[in-house]
N, C-alpha and C positions, 0 to 999 in steps of 0.2 A: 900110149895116149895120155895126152894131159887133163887139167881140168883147169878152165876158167873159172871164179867166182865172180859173180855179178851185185852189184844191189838195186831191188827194185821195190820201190815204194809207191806206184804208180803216177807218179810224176811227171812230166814231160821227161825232165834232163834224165832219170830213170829208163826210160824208155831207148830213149837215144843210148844210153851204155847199153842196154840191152841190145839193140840192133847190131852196136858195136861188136857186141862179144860174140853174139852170135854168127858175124860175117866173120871175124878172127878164128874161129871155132874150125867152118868149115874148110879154112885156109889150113889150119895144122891139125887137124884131125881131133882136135881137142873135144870133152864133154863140156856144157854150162851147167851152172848151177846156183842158180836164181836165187837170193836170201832176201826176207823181209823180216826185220825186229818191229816186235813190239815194247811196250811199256804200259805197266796200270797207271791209268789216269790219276791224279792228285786231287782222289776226293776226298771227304770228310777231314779235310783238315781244321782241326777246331769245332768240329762239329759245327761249321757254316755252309756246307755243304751235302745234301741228303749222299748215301751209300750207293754204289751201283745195284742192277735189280739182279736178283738171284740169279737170272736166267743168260747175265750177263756170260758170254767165253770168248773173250778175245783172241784166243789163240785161233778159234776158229771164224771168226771176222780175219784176221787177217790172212788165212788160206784163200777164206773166200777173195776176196782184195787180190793176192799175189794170183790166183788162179785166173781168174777175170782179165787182170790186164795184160799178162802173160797171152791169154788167145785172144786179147784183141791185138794186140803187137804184133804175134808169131801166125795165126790162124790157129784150129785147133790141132792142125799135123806137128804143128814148130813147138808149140807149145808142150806136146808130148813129147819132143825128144829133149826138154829143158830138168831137170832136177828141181825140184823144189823144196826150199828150207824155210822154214817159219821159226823163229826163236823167238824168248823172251830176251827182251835186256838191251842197251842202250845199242843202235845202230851202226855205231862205229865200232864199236868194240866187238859185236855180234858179226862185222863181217871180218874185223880181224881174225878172230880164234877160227871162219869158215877156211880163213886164205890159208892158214896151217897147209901148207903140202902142194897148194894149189901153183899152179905156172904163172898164174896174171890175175891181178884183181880190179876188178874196171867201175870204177863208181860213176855216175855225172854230177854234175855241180850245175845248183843252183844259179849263180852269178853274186853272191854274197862277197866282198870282200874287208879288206880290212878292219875298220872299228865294228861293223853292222857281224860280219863273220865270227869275230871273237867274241862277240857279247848271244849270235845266235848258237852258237856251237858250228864248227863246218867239217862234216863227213869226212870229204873229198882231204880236205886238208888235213885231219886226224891219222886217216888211212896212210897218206903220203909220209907223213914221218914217221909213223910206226907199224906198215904191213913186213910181212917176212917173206913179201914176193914181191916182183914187179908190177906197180900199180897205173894204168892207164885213165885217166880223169877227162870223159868228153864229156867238151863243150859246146854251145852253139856254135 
């Protein structure tokens, strides 16, 4: 059995590679395994900004996030046969190091391209020049 890696950041185009992988999934027998990075926010820079509040944990904001749209996508039967990863760290890079080993790794794209793409950063296009597996990029 294989594994697809997916990235889902509950986004629409997110979602659509999700369906993606998951219909590719049950075509070759493959597992998924749904990743969502985070990143600390850019506070207190210069002390112009108050501190996040103690009680702040992102890691688990975005479980919750990845788990939510995962059973609204999937139901809750689909959504439990999916793997879930949460990491910290920039999102392209976070699903590169997942693809390690993996058979396909399926992002969506935004619809961002050229000058607007390079000055936003773009996943999809990160992924495509430097994953270590075959990468699948649905679009509308």
């Amino acid at each position: 059995m294989g594994r697809i890696v997916v990235g889902v950041d509950g986004s629409d185009s997110s979602i659509k590679a999700l369906h993606w992988a998951v219909r590719q999934a049950e075509l070759t027998g493959a597992s998924v395994e749904a990743v969502n990075s985070w990143e600390y926010p850019a506070t207190s820079w210069a002390s112009m900004m108050p501190g996040m509040p103690e009680d702040f944990d992102p890691q688990a904001l975005a479980t919750v996030s990845l788990t939510e749209a995962l059973e609204e996508a999937l139901d809750a039967e689909g959504a439990a046969a999916v793997t879930k990863v949460v990491v910290i760290g920039n999102p392209a890079q976070a699903l590169l190091d997942r693809a390690r080993g993996a058979d396909l790794l399926v992002v969506g794209a935004r619809g961002h391209t050229g000058l607007k793409a390079t000055l936003l950063g773009s996943v999809s296009l990160h992924v495509t020049q430097h994953a270590p597996c075959p990468v699948t990029v649905v679009r509308d």
